[in-house]
C-alpha positions in Angstrom: -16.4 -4.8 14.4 -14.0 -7.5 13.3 -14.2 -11.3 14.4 -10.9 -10.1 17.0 -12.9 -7.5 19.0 -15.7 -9.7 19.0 -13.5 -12.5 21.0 -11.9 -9.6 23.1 -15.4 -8.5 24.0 -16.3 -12.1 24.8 -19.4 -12.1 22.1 -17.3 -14.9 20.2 -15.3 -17.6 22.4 -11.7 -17.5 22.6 -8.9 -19.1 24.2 -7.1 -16.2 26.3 -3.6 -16.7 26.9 -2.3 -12.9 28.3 -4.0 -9.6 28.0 -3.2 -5.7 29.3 -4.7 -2.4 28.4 -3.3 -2.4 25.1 -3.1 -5.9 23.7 -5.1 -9.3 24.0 -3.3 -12.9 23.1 -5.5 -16.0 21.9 -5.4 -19.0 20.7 -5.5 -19.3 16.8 -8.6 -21.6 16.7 -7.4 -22.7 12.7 -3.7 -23.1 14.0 -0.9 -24.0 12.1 0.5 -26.0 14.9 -0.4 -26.9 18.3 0.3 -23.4 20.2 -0.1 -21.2 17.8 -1.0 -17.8 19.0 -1.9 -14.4 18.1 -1.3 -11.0 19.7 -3.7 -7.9 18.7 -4.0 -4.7 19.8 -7.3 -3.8 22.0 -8.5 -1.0 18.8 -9.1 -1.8 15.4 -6.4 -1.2 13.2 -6.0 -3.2 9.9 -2.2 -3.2 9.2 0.1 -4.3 11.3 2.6 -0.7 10.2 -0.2 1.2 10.9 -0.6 0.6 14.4 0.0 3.8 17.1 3.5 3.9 17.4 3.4 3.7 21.0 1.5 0.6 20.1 4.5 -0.5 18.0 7.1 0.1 20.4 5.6 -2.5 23.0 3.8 -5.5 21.2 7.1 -7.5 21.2 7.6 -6.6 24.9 3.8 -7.9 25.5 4.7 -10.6 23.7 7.6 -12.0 24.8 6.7 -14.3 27.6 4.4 -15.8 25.6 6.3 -16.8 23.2 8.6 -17.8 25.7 5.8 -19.4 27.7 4.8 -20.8 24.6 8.6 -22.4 23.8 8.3 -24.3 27.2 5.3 -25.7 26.7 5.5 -26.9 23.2 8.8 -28.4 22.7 10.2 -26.5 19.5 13.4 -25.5 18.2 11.7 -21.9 18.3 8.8 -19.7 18.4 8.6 -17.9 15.0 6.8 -14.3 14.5 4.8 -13.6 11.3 2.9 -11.0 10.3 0.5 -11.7 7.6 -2.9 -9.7 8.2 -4.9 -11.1 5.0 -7.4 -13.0 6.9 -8.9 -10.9 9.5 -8.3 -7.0 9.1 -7.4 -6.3 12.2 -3.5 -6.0 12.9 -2.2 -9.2 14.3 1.6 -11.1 15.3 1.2 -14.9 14.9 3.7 -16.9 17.3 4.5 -20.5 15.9 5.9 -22.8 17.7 8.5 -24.1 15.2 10.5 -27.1 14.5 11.0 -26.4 10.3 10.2 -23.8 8.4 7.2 -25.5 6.7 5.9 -25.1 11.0 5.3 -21.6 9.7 4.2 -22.1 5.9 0.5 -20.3 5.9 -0.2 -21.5 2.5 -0.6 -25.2 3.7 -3.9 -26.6 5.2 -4.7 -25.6 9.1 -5.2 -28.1 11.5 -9.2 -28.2 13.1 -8.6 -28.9 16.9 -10.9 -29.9 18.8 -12.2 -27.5 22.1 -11.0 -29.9 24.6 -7.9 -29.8 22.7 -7.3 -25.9 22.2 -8.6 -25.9 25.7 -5.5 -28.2 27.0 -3.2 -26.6 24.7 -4.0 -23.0 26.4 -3.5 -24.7 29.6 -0.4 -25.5 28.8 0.4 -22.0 27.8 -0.8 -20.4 30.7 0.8 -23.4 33.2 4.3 -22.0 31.8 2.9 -18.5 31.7 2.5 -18.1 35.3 5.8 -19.6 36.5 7.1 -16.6 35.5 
């Protein structure tokens, strides 16, 4: 079982930002910036191309308020998508809030938030989420 299904099944705390029958959004606990979030499927899958193509067909839809949610609360020029997949293998989307492209450079250090901070920053989140 990877470290995702873990925090999907609640044996490994997480920040929930959205979920549905087929895909669960968190907080990225190692974030790039402030608001980073990913979006996984609910089954284990390690590439992102070799998700069900149902699957396929609806994680953008899933995760377009978010990242729209995401865009209101952290002021940003944008939210980027990236699809990397070396770190955990379970198939994931990354949404960065960005202002440059280095917002979105995974080869630089990650920033350690604090709990109280993830915690505000998923309030944040979900405070824009739920206007909509």
């Amino acid at each position: 079982m990877t470290v995702f299904s873990k925090i999907i099944k609640g044996e490994i705390p997480g920040y929930k930002i959205a979920e549905d029958d087929h895909f669960y959004a968190f907080l990225d606990v190692f974030p790039l910036v402030p608001g980073h979030t990913l979006v996984i499927p609910k089954y284990e899958v390690d590439k992102f191309l070799d998700m069900k193509d149902d699957y396929l067909s609806k994680v953008l839809l899933f995760a377009k308020p978010i990242a729209q949610a995401i865009e209101r609360a952290f002021p940003c020029n944008r939210v980027g998508l990236s699809v990397v997949g070396l770190e955990v293998p379970h198939a994931h989307l990354h949404l960065v809030p960005l202002n440059t492209m280095n917002d979105i450079n995974f080869t630089r250090g990650k920033m350690n938030r604090t709990p109280d901070e993830l915690k505000a920053d998923q309030e944040k989140i979900l405070k824009e989420l739920n206007k909509h």
